[in-house]
N, C-alpha and C positions, 0 to 999 in steps of 0.2 A: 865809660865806667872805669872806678882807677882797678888798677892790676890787684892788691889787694881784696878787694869788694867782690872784686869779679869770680877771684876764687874762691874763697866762702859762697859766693851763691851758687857757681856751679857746682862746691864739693856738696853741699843743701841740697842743690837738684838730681845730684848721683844720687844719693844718699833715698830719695824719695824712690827715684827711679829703680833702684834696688829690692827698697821697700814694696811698690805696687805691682812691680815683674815675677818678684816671687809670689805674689798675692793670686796675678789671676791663673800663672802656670800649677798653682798648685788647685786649682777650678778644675771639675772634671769638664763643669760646659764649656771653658777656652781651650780643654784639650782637643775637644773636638770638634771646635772652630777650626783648629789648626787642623786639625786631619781633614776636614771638608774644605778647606780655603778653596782649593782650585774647582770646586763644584759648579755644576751651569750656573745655579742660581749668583754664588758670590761671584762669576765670572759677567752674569751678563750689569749687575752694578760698579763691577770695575771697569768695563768696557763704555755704560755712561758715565760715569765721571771722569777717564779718558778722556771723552768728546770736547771735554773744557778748556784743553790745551792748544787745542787746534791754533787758536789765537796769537800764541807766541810766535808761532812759524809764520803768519801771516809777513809779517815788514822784515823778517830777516831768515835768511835760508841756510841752514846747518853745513856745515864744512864735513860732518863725519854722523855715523849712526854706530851704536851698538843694537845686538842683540839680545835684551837682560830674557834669560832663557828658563823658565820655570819645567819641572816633570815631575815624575813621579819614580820613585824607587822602590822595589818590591810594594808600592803603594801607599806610600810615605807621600806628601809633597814635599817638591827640594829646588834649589838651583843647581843648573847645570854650569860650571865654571873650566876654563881654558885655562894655561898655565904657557903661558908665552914664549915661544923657542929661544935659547941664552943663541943663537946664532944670530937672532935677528940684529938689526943694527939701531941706535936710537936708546932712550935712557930706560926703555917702561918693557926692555926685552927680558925675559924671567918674570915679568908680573902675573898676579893670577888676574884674568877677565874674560868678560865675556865677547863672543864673536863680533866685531866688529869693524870699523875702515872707513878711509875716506868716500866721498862723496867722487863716483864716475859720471865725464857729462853725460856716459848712457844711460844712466840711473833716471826709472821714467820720477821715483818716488825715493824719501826718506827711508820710507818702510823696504821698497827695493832693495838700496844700499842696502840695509841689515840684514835680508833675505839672501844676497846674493854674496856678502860675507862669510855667512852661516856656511854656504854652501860652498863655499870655497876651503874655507879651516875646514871642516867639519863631515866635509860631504854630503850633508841632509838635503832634503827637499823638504822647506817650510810653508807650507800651505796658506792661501788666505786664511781659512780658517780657524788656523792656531795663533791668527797673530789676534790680540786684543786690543793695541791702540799705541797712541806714542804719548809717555810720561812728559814734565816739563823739561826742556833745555837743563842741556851741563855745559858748564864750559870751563875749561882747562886753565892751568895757570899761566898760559903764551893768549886767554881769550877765544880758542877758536871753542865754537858753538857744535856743540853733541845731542843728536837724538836716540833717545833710549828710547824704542822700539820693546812691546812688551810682546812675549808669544808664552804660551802653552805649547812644550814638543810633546807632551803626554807621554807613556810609560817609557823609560832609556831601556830599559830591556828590547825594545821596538828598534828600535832609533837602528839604521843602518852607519852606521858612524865611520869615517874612514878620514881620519884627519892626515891632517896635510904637516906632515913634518917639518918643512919648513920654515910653518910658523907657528906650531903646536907642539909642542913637549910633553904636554898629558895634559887629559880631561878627567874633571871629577867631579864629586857631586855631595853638598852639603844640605841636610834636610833643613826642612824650614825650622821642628821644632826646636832645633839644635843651635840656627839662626836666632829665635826668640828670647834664648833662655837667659839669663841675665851674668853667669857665669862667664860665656863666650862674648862675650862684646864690650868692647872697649870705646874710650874716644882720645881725638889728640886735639887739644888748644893749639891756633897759631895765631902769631900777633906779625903786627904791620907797624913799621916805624915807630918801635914801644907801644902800640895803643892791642886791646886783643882785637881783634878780627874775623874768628870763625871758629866752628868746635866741628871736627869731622869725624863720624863713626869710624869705628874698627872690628874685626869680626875676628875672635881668638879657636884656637882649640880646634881647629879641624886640621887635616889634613895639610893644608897651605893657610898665610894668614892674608885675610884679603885686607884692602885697607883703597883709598884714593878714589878716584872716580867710581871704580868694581862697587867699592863698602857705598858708596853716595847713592847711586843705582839700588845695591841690593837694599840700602836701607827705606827708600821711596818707595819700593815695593812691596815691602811688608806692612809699612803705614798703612798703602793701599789694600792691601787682601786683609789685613788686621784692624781694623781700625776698634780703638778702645780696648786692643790686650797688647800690641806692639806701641810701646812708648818712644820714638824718638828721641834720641839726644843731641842730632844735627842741630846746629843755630849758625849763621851770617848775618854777620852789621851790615845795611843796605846803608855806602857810603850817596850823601846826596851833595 
């Protein structure tokens, strides 16, 4: 599509997108979508539609897992996000994300990796039972292959939290409906050899701004627990 066209249709599609985000946030019933998101019931249909993914892990086995970490605050639903020790080494040290690391060959599982991540930043003990399932593949701009592992840690006031300095700087916690709103969220175009190439969320106004694989994660997420009041603005050209 040329570079001109491209923008008019996606400043079109902001534009809509703007339009129908204020629409259903101002719904009392998508308010309280958002306040029950994490409920058994929308839990136990995110957890089948999870099951769909399974597939992509089949012929290629992930290099790393995150933890994309859901809770509740005073009993709000929120993410829980990490903010990356400026000590560490490597370009993504200072970024805000979620618990995550390479794949150990003691690792019996993907979902392991992220559990034992978790528990390393973080100090927690993540139960089978809080984890919900693993999202599709991400992969980085070097190609290597990410599983986002989805868990419910349920209320942070619980949460015995003891992070690891090392590679944690601070932990914080953005509510979903805060996520939703259309105010706080951004996106960035990028192009490839002059042609465009992909449109990637951006998440404003909180405390840290998240953006990159975190916003790619956080924004799959809300899709999922939202689906029909959370509008995505993610798009990739699938080059063939």
């Amino acid at each position: 599509m040329y570079p001109r066209l491209w923008q008019t249709f996606m400043r079109l599609r902001y534009q809509l997108f703007q339009v129908r985000s204020c629409m259903c946030l101002t719904k009392c019933s998508d308010v309280a979508v958002i306040q029950n998101c994490l409920s058994k019931e929308n839990e136990l249909r995110c957890r089948q539609q999870l099951q769909r993914h399974s597939a992509a892990y089949a012929s290629k086995k992930p290099s790393a897992a995150i933890l994309v970490s859901l809770c509740t605050a005073k009993g709000e639903p929120a993410f829980l996000f990490t903010l990356r020790s400026s000590k560490l080494k490597g370009k993504h040290k200072g970024d805000v994300s979620f618990p995550g690391g390479k794949v150990d060959p003691s690792d019996d599982s993907i979902v392991h990796t992220a559990v034992r991540e978790a528990q390393e930043e973080l100090g927690i003990s993540v139960t089978e039972e809080n984890i919900w399932g693993v999202m599709r593949p991400l992969f980085d701009g070097s190609g290597m292959m990410i599983a986002p592992v989805l868990a419910n840690l349920g209320p942070v006031e619980s949460l015995k939290i003891c992070a690891n300095k090392e590679e944690v700087e601070e932990i914080f916690i953005i509510p979903i409906h805060h996520a939703c709103a259309v105010q706080n969220r951004g996106y960035t175009h990028f192009r490839l050899r002059g042609q465009y190439y992909y449109t990637l969320p951006v998440f404003l106004n909180a405390q840290y701004k998240v953006w990159g694989l975190t916003a790619v994660a956080s924004d799959t997420t809300l899709a999922l627990l939202l689906p029909g009041i959370y509008i995505s603005m993610m798009h990739i050209v699938h080059q063939h």
